[in-house]
C-alpha positions in Angstrom: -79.5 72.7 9.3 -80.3 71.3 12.5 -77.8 68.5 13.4 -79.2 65.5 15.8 -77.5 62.0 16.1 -80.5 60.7 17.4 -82.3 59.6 15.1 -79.4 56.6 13.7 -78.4 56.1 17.2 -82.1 54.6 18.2 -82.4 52.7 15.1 -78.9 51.1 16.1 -80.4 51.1 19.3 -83.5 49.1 18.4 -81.9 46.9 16.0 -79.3 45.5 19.1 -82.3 45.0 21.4 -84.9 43.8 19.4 -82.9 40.9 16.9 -80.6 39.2 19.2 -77.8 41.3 18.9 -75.6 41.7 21.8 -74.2 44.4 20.3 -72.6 47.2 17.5 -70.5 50.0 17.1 -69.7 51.9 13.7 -67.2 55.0 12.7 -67.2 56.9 10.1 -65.0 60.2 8.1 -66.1 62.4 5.7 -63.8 63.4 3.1 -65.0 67.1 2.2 -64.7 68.5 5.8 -62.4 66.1 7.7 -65.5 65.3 10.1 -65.3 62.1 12.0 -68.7 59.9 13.5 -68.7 57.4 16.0 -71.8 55.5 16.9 -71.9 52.6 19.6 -74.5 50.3 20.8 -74.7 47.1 23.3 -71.3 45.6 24.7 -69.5 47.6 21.5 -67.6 50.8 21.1 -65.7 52.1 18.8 -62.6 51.0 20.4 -63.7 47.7 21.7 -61.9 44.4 19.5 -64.5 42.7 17.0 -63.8 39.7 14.3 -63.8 41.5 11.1 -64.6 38.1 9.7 -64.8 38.3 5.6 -63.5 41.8 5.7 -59.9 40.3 5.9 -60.1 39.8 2.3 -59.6 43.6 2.0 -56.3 43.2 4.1 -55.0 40.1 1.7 -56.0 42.1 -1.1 -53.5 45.3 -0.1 -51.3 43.0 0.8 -51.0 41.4 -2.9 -51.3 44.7 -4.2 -47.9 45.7 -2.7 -46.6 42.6 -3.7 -47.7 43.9 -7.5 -46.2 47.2 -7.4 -42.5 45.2 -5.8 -43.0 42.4 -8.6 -42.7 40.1 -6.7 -45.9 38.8 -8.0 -48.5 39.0 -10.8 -52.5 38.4 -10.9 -52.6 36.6 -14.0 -49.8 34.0 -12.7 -51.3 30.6 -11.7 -52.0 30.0 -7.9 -50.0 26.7 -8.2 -46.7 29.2 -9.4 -46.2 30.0 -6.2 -46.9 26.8 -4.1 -44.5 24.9 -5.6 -43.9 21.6 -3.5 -47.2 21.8 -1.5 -49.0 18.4 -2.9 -52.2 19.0 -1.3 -53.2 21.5 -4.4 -52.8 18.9 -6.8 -56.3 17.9 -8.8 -57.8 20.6 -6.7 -59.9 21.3 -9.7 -61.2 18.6 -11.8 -64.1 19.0 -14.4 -65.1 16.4 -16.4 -62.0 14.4 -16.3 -60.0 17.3 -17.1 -57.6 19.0 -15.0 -57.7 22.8 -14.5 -55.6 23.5 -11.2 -53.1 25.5 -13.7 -55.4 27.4 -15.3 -56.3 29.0 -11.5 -54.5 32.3 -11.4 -54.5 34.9 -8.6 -57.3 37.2 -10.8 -59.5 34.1 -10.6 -58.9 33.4 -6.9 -59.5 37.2 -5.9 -63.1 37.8 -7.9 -64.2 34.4 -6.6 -64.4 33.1 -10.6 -62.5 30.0 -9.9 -64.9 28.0 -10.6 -63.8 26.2 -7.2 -66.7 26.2 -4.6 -68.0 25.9 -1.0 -66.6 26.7 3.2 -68.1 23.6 4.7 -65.7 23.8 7.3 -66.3 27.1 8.7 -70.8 26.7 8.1 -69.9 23.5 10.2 -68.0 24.8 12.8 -69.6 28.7 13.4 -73.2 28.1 12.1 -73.5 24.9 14.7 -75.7 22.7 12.9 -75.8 20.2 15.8 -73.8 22.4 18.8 -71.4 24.4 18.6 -68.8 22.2 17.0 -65.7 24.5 17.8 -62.1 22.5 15.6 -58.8 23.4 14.0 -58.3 22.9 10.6 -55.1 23.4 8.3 -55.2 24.3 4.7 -55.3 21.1 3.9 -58.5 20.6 5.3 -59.9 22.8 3.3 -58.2 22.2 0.1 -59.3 18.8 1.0 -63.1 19.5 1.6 -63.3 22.3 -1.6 -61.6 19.2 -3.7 -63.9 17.1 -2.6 -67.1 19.4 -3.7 -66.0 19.5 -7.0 -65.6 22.5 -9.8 -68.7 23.1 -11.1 -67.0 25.2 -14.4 -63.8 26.0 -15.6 -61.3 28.8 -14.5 -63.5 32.0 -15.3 -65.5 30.3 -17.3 -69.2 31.8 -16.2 -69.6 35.7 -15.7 -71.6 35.1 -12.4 -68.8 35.2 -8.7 -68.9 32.1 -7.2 -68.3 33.1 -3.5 -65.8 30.9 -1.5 -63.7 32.3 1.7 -61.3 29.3 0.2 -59.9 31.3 -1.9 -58.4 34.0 0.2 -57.3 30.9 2.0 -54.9 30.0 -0.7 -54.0 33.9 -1.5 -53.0 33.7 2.2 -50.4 30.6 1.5 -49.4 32.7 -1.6 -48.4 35.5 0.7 -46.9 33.2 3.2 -44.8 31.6 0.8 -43.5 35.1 -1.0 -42.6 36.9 2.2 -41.3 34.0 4.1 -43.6 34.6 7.1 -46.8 33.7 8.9 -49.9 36.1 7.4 -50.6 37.1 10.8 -46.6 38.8 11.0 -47.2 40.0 7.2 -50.6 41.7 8.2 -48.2 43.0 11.5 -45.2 44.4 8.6 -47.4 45.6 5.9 -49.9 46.7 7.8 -50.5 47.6 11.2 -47.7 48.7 11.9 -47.0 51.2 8.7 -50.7 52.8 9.9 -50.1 52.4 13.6 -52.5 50.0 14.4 -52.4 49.0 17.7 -55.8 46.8 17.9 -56.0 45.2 14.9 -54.5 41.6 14.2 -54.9 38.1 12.9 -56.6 36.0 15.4 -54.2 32.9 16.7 -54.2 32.3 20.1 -57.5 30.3 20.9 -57.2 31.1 24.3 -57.0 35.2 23.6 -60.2 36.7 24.8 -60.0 40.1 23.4 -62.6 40.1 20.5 -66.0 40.5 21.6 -68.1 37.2 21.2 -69.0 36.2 17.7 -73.2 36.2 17.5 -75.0 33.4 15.4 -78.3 33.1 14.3 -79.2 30.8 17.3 -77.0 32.7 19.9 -73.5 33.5 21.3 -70.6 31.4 19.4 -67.6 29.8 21.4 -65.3 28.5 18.6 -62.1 29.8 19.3 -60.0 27.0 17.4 -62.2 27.6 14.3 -61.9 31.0 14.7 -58.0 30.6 14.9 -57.5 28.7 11.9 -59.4 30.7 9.0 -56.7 33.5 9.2 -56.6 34.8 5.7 -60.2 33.9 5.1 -61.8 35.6 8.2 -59.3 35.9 10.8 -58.9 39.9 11.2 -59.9 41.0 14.7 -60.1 45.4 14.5 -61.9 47.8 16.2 -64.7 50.1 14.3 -62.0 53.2 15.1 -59.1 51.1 13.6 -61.0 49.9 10.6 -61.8 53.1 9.5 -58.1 54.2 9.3 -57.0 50.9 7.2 -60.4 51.5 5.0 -59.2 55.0 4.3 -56.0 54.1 3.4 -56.8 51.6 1.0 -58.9 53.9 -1.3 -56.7 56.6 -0.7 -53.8 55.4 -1.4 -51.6 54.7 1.4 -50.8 51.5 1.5 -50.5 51.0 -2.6 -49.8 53.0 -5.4 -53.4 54.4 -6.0 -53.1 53.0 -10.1 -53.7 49.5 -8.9 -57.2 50.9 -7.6 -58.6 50.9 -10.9 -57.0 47.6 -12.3 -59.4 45.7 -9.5 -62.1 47.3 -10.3 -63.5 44.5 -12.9 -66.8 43.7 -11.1 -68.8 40.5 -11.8 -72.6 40.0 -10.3 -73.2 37.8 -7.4 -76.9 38.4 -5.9 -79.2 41.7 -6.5 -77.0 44.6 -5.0 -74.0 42.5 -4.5 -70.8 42.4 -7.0 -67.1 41.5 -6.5 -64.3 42.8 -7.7 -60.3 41.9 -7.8 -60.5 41.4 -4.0 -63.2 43.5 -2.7 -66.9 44.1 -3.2 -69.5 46.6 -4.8 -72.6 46.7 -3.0 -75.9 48.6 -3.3 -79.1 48.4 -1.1 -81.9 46.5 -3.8 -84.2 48.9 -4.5 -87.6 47.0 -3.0 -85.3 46.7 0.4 -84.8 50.5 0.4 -88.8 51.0 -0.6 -90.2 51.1 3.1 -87.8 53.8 4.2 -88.2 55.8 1.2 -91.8 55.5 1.8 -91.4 58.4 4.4 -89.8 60.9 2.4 -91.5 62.9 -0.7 -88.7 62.6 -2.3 -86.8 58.8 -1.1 -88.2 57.1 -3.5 -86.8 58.3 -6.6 -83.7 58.8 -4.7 -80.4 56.7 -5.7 -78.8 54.6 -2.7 -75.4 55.2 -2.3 -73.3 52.6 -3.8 -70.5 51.1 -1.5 -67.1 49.5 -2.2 -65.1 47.2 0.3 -66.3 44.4 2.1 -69.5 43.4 4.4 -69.1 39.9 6.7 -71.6 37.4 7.6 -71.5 38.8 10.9 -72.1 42.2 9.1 -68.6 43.4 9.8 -68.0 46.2 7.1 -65.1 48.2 6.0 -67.2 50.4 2.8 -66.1 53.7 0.6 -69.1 55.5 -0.9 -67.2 57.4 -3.6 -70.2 59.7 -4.9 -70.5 60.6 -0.9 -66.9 60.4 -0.2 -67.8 59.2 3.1 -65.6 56.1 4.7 -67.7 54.0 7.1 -66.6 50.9 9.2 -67.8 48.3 11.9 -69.8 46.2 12.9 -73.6 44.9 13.9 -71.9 41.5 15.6 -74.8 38.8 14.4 -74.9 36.5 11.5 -77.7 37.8 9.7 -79.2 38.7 6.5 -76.9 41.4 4.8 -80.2 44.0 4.1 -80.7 45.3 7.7 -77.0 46.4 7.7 -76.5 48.1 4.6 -79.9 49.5 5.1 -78.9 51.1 8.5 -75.2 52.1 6.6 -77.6 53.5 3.8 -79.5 56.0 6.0 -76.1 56.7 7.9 -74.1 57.7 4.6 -77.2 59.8 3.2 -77.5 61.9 6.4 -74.0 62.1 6.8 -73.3 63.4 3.6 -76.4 65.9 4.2 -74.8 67.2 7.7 -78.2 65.9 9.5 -75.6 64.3 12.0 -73.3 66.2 14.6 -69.3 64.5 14.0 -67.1 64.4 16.9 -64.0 66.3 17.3 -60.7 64.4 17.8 -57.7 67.1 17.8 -56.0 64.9 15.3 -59.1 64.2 12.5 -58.1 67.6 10.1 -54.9 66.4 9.3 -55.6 62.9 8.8 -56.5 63.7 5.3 -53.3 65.1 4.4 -51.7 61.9 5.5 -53.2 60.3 2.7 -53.7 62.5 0.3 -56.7 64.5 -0.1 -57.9 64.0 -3.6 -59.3 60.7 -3.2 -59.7 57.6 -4.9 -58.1 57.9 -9.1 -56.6 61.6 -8.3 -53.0 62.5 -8.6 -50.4 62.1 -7.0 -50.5 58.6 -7.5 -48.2 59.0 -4.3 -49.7 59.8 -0.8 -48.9 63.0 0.4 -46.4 62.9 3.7 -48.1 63.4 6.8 -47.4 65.7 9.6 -49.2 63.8 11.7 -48.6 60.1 11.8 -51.7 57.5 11.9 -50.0 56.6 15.2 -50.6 59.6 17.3 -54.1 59.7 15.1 -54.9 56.1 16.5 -53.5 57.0 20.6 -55.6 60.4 21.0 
């Protein structure tokens, strides 16, 4: 079969010119063959520092995994367990009188079924309604502000996620408080520095530079102090290369005792083609979305759309597994904008990936990657990663 990367690189081509984005860059692996695809667009590459905005969740999830497997903590435990002494979470969430705060556990906090609501303080300070109205906030501030919204049900009490970057907030405090350190140094121990990541951090520094600019819906976005102080909510800055490694070993095992993969997976409906699990997303391109592409294939439209687990930002930042593919794909489009142009571009990606339409690159290190964590895959045994020869390290510096 003919291989040509042309045809994905001028659709990412088109999208960056023609809808205000400045620009994107995505990689990607796939499983069966050890091939590895990078695609850049714009002011991006695939080694050039991006927000990863919402897909930090992803990072505080393996984080609390680890915690699991050590004991140190457990999902059904109330939040409030493990902020002993912070006042600012009492009568966080009141309904009808009553008091629930206790009844919060980490499950709830993780599949956004809290029952808690709202992120004024970030739509205020990166959407710009006004200017851009660039503070610093503490958690605090937003326990304050989520308080001050109001539950609208109680603790798990509707079927239906109730999406609120607050929550990974408190998981972050949770973390904090367990470990002893900042989330930016446990995200550095746990980590980066376990898969030899040398790119990828928490964002604190206001006055550090290195991420490319954030891109709203009216333009560029300087908020560098609100950008510093959502951390565990959105605070991951990566690289589409770097993201990829993390991404694969989270479903693969590295980072966690691959068991805990299928005690998250307990997915409750958001929106059409979007679902969250314990502390990471199922997502699906809606079939009318697909319907214009599939238009210009005999067969597209009775074709499935690969189905994607991990995370996609508001700034279409993604870190997804499609596990029927077994491809890994990461990175970012750069622009806060509707979620359907991005998972329909990763949609087309994945599908000609998986049918080697596209050429992969050839990084001496890629083949033995794999063994590093494990080959099997998501649910396979080992439950234990298999020892590398190769360490991510090297993997990351060729």
């Amino acid at each position: 079969m003919r291989q040509s990367n042309s045809g994905i690189q001028n659709k990412l081509d088109s999208l960056v010119a023609r809808r205000g984005h400045h620009g994107a860059a995505f990689s990607a692996y796939r499983e069966n063959d050890g091939a590895e695809f990078h695609f850049k667009s714009g002011n991006l590459t695939a080694r050039k520092a991006y927000f990863g905005m919402s897909t930090t969740h992803l990072y505080v999830t393996a984080i609390i995994l680890q915690m699991c497997a050590e004991g140190k903590l457990a999902l059904d435990t109330p939040f409030t367990a493990y902020l002993t002494g912070h006042r600012y979470c009492e009568n966080l969430h009141v309904l009808a009188g009553e008091d629930y705060t206790e009844n919060v556990t980490l499950r709830h906090l993780m599949q956004h079924r809290s029952g808690l609501q709202g992120r004024p303080l970030f739509d205020q300070a990166v959407y710009g309604r006004g200017k851009d109205l660039d503070a610093a906030w503490t958690v605090e501030d937003v326990v304050a502000r989520v308080r001050s919204h109001g539950a609208i049900c109680a603790p798990g009490g509707r079927r239906r996620a109730l999406y609120s970057d607050a929550h990974f907030h408190l998981l972050g405090k949770v973390i904090e408080e367990i470990d002893g350190m900042s989330f930016a140094k446990a995200v550095q121990c746990r980590i980066t520095q376990p898969l030899g990541l040398t790119s990828t951090y928490v964002y604190c520094d206001p006055s550090d530079r290195r991420p490319a600019t954030l891109i709203g819906r009216r333009g560029p976005l300087h908020v560098p102090l609100a950008m510093a102080s959502l951390q565990a909510e959105s605070g991951i800055v990566t690289t589409s290369r770097e993201a990829l490694l993390f991404c694969r070993a989270f479903f693969e095992g590295y980072l966690f005792d691959r068991k805990y993969l299928k005690y998250i997976e307990e997915f409750s409906p958001m929106r059409a083609g979007i679902s969250y699990g314990l502390g990471f997303m199922q997502a699906k391109l809606p079939w009318i979305a697909r319907l214009p592409a599939a238009l210009g294939a005999p067969t597209g439209i009775l074709q499935q759309a690969p189905r994607f687990s991990g995370y996609l930002a508001g700034n279409n930042s993604f870190l997804f597994f499609a596990p029927e593919e077994r491809i890994y794909i990461a990175g970012t489009l750069n622009k806060m904008a509707s979620p359907n142009s991005c998972l329909r571009l990763l949609t087309e990606c994945v599908e000609a990936i998986a049918q080697h339409k596209i050429a992969p690159v050839q990084p001496p290190a890629a083949p033995r990657v794999a063994r590093s964590f494990g080959a099997n895959g998501v649910g396979s045994t080992p439950s234990q990663p298999v020892k590398a020869r190769w360490s991510l390290r090297q993997v990351v510096q060729s």
